[in-house]
Backbone atoms as SQL, in Angstrom:
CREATE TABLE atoms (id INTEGER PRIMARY KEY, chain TEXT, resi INTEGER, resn TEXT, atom TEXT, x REAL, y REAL, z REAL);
INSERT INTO atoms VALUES
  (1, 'A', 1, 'UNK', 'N', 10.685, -11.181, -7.351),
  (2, 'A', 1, 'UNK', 'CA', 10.339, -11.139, -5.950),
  (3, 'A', 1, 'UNK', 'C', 10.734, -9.775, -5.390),
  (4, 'A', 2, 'UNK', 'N', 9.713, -9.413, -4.311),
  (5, 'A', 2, 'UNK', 'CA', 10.436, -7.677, -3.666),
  (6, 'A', 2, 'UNK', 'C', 10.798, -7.685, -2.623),
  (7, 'A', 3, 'UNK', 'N', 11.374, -6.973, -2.079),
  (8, 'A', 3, 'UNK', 'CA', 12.326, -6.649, -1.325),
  (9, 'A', 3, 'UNK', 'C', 11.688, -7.502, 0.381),
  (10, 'A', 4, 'UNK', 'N', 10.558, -7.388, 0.534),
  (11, 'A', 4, 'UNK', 'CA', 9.846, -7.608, 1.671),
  (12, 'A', 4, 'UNK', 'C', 10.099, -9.508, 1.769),
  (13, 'A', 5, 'UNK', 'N', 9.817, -9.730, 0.606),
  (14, 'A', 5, 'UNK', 'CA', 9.746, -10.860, 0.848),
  (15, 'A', 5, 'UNK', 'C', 11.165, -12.156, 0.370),
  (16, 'A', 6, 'UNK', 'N', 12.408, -11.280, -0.126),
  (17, 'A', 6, 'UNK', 'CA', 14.013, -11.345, -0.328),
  (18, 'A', 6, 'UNK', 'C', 14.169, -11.314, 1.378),
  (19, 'A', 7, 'UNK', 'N', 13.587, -10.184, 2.203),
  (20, 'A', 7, 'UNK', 'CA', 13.978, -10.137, 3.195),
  (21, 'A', 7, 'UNK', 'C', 13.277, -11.643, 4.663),
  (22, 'A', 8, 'UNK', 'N', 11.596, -11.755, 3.940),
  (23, 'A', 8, 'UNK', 'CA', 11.170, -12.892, 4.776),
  (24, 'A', 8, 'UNK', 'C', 11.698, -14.075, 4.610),
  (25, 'A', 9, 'UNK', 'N', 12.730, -14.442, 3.754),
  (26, 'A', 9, 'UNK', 'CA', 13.250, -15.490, 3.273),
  (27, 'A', 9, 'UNK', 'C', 14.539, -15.319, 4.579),
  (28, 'A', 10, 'UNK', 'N', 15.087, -14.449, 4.289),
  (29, 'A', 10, 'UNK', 'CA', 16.634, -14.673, 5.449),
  (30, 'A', 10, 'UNK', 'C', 16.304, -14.512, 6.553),
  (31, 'A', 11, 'UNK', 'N', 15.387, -13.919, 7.662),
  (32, 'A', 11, 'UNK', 'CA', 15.296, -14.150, 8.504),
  (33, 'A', 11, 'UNK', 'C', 13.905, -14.663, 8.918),
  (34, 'A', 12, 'UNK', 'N', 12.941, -15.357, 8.254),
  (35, 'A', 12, 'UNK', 'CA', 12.305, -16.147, 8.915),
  (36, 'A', 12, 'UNK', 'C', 10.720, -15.620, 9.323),
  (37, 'A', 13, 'UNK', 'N', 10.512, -16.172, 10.446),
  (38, 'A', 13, 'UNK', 'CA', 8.780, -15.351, 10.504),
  (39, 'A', 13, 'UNK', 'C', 9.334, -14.602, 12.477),
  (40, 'A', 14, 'UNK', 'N', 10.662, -13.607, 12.237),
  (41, 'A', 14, 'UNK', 'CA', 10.654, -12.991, 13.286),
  (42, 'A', 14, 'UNK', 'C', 10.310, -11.836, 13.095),
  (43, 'A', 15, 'UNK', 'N', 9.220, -11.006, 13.750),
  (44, 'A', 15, 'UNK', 'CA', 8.806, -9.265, 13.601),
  (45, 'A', 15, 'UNK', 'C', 9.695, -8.685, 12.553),
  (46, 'A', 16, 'UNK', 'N', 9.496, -7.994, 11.643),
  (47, 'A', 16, 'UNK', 'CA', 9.576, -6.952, 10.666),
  (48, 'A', 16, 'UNK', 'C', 9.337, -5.598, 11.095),
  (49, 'A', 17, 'UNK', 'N', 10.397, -4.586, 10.771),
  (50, 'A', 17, 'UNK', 'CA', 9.674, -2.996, 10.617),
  (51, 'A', 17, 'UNK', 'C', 9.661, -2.859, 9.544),
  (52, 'A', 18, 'UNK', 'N', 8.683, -2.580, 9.032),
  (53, 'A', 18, 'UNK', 'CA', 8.396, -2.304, 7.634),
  (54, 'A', 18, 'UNK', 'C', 7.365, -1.032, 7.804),
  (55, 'A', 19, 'UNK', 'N', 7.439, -0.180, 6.713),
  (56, 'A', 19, 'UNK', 'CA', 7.026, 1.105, 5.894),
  (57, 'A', 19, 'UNK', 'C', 6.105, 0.832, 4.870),
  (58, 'A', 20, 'UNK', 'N', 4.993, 1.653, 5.363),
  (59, 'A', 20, 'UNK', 'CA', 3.853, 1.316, 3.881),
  (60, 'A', 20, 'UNK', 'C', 3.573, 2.451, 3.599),
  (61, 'A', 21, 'UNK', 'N', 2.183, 2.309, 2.690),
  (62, 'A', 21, 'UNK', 'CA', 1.455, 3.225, 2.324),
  (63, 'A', 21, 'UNK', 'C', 0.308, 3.200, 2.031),
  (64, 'A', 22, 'UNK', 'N', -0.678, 3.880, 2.619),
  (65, 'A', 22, 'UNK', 'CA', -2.291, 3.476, 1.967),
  (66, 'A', 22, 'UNK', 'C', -2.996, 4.583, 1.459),
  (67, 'A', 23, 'UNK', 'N', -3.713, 4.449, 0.387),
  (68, 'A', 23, 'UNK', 'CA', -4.286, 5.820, 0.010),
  (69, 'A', 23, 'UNK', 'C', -5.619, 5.830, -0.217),
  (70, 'A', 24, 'UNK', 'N', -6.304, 6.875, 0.209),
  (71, 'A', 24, 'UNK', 'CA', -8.278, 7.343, 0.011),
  (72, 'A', 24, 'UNK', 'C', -8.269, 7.835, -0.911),
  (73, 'A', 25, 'UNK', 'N', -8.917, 7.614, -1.960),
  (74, 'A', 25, 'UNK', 'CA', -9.034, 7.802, -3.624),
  (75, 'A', 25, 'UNK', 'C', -10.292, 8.198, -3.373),
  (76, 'A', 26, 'UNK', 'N', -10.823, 9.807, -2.813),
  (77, 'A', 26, 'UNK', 'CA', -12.113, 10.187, -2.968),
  (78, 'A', 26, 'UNK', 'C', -12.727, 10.660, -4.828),
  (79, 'A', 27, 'UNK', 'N', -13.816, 10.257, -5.088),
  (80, 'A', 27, 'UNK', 'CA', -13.982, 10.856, -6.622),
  (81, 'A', 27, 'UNK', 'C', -14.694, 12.112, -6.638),
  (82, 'A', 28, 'UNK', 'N', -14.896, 12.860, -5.442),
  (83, 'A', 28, 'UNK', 'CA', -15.870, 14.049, -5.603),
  (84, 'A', 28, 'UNK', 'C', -17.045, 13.657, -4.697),
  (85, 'A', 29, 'UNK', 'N', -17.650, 12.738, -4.676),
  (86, 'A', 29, 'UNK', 'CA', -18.935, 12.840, -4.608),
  (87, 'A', 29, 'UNK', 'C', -19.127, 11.659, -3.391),
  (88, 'A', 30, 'UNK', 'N', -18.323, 12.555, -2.637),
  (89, 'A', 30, 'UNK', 'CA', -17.911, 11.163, -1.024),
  (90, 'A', 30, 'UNK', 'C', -18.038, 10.206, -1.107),
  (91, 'A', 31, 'UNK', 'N', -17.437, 9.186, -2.694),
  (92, 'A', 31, 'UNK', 'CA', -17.529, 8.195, -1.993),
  (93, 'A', 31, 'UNK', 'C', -15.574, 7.521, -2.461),
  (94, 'A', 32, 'UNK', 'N', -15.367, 6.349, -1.583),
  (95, 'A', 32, 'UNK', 'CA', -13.804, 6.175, -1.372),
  (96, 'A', 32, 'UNK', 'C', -14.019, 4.802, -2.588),
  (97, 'A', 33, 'UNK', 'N', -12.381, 5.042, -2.605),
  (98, 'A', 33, 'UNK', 'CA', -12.273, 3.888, -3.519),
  (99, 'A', 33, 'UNK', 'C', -11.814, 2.201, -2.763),
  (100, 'A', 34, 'UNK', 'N', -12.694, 1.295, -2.822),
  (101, 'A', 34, 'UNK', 'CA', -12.530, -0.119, -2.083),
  (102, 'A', 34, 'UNK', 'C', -11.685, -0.918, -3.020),
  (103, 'A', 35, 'UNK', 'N', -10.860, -1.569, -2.790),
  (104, 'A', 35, 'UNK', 'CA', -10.760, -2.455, -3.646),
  (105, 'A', 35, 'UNK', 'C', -11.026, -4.328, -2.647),
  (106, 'A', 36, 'UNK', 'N', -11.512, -5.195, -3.524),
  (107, 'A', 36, 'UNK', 'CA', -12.131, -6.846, -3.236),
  (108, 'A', 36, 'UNK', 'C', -9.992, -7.512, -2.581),
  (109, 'A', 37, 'UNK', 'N', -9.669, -7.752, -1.663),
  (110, 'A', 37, 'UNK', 'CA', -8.514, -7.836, -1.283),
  (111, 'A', 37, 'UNK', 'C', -8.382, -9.626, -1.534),
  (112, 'A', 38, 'UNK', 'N', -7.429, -9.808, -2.625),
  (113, 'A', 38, 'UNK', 'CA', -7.042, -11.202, -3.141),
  (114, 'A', 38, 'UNK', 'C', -6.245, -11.866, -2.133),
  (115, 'A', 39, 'UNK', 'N', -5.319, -11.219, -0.972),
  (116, 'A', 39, 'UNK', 'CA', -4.579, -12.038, -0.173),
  (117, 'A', 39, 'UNK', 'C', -5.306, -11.486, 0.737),
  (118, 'A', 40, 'UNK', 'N', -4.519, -11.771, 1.871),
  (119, 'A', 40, 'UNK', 'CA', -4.789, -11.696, 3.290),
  (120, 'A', 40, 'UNK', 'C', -5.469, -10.660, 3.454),
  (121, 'A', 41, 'UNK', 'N', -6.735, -10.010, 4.416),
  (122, 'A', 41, 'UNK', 'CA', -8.263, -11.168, 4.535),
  (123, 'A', 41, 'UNK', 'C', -8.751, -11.439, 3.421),
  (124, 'A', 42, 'UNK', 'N', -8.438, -12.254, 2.954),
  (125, 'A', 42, 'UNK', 'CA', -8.928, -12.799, 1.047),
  (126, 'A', 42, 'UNK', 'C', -10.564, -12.660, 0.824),
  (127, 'A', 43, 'UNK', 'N', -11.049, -11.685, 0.043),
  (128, 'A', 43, 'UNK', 'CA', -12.881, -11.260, 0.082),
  (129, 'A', 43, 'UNK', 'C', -13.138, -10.143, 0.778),
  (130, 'A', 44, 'UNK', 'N', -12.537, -10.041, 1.548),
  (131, 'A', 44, 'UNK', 'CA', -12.443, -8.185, 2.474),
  (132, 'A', 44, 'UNK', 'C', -12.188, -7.623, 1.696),
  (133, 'A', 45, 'UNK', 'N', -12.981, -5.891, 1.965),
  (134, 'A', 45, 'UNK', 'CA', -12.319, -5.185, 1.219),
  (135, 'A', 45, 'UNK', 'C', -11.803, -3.982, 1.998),
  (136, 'A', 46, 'UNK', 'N', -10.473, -3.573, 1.258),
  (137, 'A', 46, 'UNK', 'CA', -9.570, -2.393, 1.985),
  (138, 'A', 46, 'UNK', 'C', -9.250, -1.291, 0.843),
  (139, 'A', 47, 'UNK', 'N', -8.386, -0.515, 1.631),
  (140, 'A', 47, 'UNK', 'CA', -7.977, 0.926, 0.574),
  (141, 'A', 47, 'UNK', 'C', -6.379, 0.653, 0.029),
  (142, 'A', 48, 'UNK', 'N', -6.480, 0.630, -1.265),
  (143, 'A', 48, 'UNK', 'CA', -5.288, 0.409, -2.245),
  (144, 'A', 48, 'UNK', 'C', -3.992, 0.797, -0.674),
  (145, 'A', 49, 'UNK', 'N', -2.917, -0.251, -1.096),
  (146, 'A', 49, 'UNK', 'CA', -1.622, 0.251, -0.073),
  (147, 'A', 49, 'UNK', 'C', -0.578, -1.025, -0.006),
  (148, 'A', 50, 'UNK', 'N', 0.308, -0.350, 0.432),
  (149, 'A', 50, 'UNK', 'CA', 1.198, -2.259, 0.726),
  (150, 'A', 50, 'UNK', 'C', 2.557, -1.353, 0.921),
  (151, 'A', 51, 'UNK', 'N', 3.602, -2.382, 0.969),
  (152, 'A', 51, 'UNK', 'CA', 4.629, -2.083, 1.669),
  (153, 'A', 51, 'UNK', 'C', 5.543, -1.450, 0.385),
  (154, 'A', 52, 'UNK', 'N', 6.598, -0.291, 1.303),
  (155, 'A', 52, 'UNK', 'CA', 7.640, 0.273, 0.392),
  (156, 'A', 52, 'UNK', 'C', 9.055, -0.773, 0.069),
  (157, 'A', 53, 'UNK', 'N', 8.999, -0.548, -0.934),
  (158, 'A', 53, 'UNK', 'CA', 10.118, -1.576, -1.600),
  (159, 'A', 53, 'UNK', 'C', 11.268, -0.621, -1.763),
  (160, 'A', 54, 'UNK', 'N', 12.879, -1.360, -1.727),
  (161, 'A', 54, 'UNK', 'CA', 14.419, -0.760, -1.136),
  (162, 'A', 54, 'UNK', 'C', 14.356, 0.604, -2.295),
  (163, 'A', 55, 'UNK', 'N', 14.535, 1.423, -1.353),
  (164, 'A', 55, 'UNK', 'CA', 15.275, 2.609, -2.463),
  (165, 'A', 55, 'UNK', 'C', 13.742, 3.642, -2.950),
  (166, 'A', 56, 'UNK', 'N', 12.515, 3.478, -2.100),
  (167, 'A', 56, 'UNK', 'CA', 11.423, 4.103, -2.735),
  (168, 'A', 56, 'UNK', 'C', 11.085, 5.209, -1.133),
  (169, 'A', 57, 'UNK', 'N', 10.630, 6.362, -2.017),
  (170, 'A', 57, 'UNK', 'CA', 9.763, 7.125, -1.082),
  (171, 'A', 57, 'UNK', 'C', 8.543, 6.819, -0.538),
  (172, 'A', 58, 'UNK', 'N', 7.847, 6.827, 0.121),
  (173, 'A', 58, 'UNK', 'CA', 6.487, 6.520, 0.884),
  (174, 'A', 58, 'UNK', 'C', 5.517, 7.592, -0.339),
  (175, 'A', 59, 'UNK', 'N', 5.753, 8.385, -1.132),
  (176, 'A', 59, 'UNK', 'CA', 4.859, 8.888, -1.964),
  (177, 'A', 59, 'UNK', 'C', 5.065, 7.912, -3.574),
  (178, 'A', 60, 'UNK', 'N', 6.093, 7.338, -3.432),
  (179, 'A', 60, 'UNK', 'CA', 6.667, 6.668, -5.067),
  (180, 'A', 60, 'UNK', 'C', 5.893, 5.298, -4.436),
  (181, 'A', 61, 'UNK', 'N', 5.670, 4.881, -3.119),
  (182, 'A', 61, 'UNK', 'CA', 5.464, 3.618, -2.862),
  (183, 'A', 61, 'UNK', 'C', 3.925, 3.815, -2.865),
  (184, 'A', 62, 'UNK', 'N', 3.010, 4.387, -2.495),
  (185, 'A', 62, 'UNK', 'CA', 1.481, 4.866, -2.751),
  (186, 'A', 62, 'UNK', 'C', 1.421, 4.874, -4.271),
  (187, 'A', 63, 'UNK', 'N', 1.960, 5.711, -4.624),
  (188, 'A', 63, 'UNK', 'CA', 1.702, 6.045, -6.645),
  (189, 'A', 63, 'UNK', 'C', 1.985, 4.306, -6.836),
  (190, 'A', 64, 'UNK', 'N', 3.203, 3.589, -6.786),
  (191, 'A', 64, 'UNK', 'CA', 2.794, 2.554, -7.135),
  (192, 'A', 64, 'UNK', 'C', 1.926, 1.138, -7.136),
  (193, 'A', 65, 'UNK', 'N', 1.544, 1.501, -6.146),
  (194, 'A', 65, 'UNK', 'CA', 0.606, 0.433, -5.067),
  (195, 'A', 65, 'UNK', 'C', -0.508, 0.892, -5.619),
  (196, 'A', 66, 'UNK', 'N', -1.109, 1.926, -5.837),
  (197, 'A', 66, 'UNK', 'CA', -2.567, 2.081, -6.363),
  (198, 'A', 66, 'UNK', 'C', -2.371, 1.789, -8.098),
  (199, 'A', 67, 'UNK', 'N', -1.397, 1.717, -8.766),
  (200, 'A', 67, 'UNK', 'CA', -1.375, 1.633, -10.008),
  (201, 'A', 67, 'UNK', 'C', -1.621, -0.087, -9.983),
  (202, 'A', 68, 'UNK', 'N', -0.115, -0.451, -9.335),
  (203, 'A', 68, 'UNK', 'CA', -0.569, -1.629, -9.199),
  (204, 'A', 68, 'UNK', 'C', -1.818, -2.499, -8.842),
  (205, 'A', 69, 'UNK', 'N', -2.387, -2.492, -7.791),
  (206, 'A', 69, 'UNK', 'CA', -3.681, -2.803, -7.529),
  (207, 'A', 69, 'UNK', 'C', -4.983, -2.175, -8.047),
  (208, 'A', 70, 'UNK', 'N', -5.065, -1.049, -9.087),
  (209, 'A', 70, 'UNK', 'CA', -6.306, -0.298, -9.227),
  (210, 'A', 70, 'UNK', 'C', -5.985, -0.225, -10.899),
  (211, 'A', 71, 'UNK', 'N', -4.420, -0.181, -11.550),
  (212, 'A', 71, 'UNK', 'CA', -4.713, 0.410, -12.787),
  (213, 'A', 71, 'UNK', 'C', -4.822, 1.818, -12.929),
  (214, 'A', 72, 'UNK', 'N', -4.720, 2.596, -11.573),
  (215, 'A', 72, 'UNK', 'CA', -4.774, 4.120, -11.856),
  (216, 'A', 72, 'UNK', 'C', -3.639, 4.713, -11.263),
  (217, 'A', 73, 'UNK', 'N', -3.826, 5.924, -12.307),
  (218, 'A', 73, 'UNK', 'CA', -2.747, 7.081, -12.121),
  (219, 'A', 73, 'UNK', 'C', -3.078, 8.007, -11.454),
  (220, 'A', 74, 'UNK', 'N', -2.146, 8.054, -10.447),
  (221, 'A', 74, 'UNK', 'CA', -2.754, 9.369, -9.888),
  (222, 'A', 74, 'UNK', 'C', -2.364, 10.179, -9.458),
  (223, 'A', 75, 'UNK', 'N', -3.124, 11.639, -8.975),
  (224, 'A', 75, 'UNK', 'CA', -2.291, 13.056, -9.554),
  (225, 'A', 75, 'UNK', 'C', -1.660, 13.176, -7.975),
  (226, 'A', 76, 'UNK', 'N', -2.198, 14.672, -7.438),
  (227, 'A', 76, 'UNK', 'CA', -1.577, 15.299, -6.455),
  (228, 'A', 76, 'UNK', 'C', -2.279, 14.557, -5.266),
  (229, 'A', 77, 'UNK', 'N', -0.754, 14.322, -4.376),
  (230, 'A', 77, 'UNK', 'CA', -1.322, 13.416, -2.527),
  (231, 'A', 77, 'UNK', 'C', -1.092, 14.218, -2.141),
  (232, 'A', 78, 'UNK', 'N', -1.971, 14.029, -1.120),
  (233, 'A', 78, 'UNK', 'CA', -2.106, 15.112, 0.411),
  (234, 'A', 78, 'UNK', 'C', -1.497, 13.775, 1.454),
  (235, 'A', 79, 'UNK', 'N', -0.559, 13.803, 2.459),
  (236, 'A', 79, 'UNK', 'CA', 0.083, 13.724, 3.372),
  (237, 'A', 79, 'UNK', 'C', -1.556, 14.022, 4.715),
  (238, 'A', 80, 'UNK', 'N', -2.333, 12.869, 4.929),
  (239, 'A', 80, 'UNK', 'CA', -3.313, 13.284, 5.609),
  (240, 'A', 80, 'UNK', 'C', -2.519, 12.668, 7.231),
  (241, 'A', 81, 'UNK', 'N', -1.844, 11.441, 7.690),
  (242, 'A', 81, 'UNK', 'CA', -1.525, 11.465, 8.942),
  (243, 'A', 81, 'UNK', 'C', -0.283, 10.280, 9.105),
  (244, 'A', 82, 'UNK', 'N', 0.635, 10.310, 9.870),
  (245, 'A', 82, 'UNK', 'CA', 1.340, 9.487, 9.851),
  (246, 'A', 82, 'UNK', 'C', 0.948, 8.252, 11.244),
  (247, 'A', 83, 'UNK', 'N', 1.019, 6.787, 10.850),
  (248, 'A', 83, 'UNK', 'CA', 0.553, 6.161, 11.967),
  (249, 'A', 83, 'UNK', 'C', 1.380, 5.261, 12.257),
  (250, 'A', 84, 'UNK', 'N', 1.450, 5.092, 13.986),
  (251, 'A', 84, 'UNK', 'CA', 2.247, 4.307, 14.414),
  (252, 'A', 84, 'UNK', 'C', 1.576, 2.857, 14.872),
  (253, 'A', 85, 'UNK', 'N', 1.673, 2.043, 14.627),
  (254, 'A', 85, 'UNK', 'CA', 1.254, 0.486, 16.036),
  (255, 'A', 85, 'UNK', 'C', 2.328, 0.119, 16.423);
């Protein structure tokens, strides 16, 4: 189990700040990489990403989130914008 959800266990379903990461996997030839999203909106599709787990950088947490969900490795990130809600 990771850290996000060690943590939804002790306190419950009250607001979270949590830290992610999402990444645009262009291949050259404009087009982005989608992936078919298995949980929540289950059949939507979004851009590889999910939350940083204890002790990870927001670039170690992208590299792993697209490996994880895509199977790929991948090289040099560009830092395109930081967002708040």
């Amino acid at each position: 189990m990771g850290y996000v959800e060690d943590l939804r266990k002790m306190v419950g379903h009250i607001p979270l700040i949590l830290v992610g990461a999402v990444v645009l996997i262009n291949d050259g030839n404009n087009r982005i990489l989608l992936q078919k999203r298995m949980q929540h909106p289950v059949g939507r599709f979004g851009l590889p990403g999910g939350l940083m787990e204890l002790g990870e950088s927001t670039e170690e947490t992208a590299r792993r989130e697209v490996f994880e969900e895509t199977g790929l490795t991948i090289g040099t990130l560009h830092l395109i914008d930081v967002f708040l809600k």
